[in-house]
BALUM-449955 format. One record per residue (C-alpha): x, y, z; residue in three letters. Coordinates in steps of 0.2 Angstrom, whole numbers, plus 2048, in hexadecimal, padded with zeros to 3 digits. Example, Ala and Ser with C-alpha at 12.3 -4.5 7.8 and 13.67 -1.06 7.14 Angstrom:
// residues 2
<site><u>83E</u><v>7EA</v><w>827</w><residuo>ALA</residuo></site>
<site><u>844</u><v>7FB</v><w>824</w><residuo>SER</residuo></site>
//
This chain:
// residues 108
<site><u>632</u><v>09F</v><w>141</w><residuo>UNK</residuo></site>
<site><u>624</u><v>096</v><w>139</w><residuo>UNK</residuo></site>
<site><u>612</u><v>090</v><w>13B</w><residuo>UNK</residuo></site>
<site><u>612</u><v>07B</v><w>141</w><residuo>UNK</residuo></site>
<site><u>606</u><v>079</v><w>133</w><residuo>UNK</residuo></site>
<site><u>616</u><v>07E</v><w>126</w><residuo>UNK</residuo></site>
<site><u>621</u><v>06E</v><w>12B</w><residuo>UNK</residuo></site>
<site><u>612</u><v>063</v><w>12E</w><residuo>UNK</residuo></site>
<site><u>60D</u><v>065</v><w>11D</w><residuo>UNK</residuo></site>
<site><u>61E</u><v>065</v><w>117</w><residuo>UNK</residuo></site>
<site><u>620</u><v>053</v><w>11F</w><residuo>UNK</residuo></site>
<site><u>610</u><v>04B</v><w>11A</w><residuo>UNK</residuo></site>
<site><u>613</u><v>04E</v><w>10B</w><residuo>UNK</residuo></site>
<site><u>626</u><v>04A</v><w>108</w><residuo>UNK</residuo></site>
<site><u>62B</u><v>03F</v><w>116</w><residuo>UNK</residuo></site>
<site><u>62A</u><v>02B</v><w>119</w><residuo>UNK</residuo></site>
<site><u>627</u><v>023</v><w>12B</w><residuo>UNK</residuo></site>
<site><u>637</u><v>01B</v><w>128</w><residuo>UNK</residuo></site>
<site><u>640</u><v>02E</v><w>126</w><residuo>UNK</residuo></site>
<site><u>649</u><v>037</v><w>134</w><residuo>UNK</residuo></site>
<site><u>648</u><v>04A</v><w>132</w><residuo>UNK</residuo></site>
<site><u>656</u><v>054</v><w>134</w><residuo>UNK</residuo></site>
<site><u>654</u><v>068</v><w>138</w><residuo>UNK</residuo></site>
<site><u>664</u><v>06D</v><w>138</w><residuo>UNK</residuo></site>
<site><u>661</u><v>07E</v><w>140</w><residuo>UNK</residuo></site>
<site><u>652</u><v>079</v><w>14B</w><residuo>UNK</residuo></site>
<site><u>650</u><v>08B</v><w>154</w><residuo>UNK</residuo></site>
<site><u>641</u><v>089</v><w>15E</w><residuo>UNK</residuo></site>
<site><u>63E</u><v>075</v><w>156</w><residuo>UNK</residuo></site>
<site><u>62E</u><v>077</v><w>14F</w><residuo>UNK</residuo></site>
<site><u>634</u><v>06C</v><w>141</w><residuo>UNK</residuo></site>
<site><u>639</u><v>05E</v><w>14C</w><residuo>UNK</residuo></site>
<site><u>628</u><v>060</v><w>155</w><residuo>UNK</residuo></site>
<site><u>61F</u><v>060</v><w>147</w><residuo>UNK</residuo></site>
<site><u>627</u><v>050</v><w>140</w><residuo>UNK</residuo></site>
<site><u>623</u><v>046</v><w>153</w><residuo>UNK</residuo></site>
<site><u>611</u><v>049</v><w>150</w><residuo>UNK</residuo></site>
<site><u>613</u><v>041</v><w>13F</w><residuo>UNK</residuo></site>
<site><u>61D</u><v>032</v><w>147</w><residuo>UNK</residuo></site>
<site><u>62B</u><v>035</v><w>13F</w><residuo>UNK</residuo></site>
<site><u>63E</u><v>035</v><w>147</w><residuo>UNK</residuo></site>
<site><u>645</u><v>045</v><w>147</w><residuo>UNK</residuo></site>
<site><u>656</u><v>04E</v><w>14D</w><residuo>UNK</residuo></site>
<site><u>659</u><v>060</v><w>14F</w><residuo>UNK</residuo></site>
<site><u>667</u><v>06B</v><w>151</w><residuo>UNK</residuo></site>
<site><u>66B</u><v>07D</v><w>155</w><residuo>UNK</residuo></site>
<site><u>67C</u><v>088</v><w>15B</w><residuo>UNK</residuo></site>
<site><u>670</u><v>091</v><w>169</w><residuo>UNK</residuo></site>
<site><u>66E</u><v>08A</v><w>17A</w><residuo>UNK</residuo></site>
<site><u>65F</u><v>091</v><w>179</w><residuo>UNK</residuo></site>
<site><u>658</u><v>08B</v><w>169</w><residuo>UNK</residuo></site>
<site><u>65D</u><v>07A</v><w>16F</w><residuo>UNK</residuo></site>
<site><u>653</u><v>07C</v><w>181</w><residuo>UNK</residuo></site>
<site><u>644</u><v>081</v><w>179</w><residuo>UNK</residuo></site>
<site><u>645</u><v>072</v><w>16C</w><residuo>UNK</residuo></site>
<site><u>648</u><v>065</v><w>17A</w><residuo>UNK</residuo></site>
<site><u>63A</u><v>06D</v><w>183</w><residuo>UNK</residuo></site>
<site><u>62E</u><v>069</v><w>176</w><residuo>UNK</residuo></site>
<site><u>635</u><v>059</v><w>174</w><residuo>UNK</residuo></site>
<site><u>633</u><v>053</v><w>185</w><residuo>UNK</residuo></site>
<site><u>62B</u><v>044</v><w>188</w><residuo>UNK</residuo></site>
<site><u>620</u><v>046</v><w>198</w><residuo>UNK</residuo></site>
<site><u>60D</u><v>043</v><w>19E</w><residuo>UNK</residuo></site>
<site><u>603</u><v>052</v><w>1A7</w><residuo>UNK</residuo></site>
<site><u>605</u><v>043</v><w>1B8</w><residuo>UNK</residuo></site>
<site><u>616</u><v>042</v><w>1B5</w><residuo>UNK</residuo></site>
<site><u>619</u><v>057</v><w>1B8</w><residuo>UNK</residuo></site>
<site><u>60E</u><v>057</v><w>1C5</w><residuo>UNK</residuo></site>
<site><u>618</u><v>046</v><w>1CD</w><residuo>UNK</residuo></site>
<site><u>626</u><v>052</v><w>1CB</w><residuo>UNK</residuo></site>
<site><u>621</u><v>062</v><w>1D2</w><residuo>UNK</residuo></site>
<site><u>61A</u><v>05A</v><w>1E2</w><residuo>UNK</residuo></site>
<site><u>627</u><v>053</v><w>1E7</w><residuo>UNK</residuo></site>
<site><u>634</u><v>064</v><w>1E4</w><residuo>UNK</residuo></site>
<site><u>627</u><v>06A</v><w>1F0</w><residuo>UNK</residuo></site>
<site><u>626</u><v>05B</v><w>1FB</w><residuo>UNK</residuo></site>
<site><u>63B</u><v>060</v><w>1FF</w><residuo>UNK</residuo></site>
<site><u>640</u><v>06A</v><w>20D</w><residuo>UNK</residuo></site>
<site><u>63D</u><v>07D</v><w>20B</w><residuo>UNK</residuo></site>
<site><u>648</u><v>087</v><w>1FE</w><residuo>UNK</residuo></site>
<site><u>659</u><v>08C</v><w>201</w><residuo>UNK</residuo></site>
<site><u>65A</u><v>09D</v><w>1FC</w><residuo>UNK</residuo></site>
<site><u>64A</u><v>0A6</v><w>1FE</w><residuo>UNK</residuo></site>
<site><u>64B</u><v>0B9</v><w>1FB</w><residuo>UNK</residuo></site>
<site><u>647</u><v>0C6</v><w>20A</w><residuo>UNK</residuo></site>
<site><u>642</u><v>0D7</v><w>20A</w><residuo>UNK</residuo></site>
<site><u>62F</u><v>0E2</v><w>209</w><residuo>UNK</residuo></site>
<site><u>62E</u><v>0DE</v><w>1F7</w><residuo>UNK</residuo></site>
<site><u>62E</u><v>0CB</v><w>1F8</w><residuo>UNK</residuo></site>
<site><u>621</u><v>0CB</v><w>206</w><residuo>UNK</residuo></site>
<site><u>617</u><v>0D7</v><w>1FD</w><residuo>UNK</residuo></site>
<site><u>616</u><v>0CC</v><w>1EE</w><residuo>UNK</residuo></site>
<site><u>616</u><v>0B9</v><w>1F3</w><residuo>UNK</residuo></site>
<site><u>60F</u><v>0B1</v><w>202</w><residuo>UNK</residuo></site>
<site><u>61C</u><v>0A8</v><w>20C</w><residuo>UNK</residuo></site>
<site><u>619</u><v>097</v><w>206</w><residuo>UNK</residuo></site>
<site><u>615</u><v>09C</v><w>1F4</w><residuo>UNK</residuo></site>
<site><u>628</u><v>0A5</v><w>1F5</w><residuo>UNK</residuo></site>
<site><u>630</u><v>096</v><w>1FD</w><residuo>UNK</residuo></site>
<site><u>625</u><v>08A</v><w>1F1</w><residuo>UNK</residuo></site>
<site><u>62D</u><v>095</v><w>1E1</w><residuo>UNK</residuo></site>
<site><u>63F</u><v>094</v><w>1E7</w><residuo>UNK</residuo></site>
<site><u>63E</u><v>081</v><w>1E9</w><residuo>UNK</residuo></site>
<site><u>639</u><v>080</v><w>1D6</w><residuo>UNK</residuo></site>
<site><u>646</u><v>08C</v><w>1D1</w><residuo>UNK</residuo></site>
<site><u>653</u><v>083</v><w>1DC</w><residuo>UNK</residuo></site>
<site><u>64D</u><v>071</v><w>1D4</w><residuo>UNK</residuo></site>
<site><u>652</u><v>077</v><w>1C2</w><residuo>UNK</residuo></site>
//
């Protein structure tokens, strides 16, 4: 694990607009995050899932209107599925906000 200022400096220095970067164990892809801000093409691999979901994650390409595009209409949909019972749940979320979370969780 490193700072995002170690790679960038690393590039701007070293690489060519016309290079593609390879991080051949990406872990969390700060590396290929660091080289998108720079322009620069970039591929990233790693043997954990994990690793690889929190690379794409950065690497998503998505405006703040697009997310919210998305969300509305998961909550737009008909009420959730599987919505847990029981004092706890009533206790902690209000019954929209509940159904609201389950939707989300039942869209991913």
């Amino acid at each position: 694990m490193f700072p995002l200022s170690f790679p960038l400096r690393i590039l701007k220095r070293n690489a060519q607009q016309s290079d593609t970067v390879l991080d051949p164990f990406c872990g969390r892809g700060t590396t290929c995050f660091a080289a998108r801000l720079l322009g620069l093409q970039s591929m990233g691999v790693d043997s954990s899932p994990v690793a690889a979901a929190i690379t794409a994650s950065k690497l998503v390409n998505t405006t703040p209107e697009e997310i919210l595009c998305e969300a509305h209409s998961i909550l737009m949909r008909q009420c959730a599925r599987a919505v847990p019972d029981g004092e706890f749940w009533q206790w902690a979320y209000h019954p929209e906000v509940l159904n609201a979370l389950c939707r989300f969780r039942e869209a991913f």
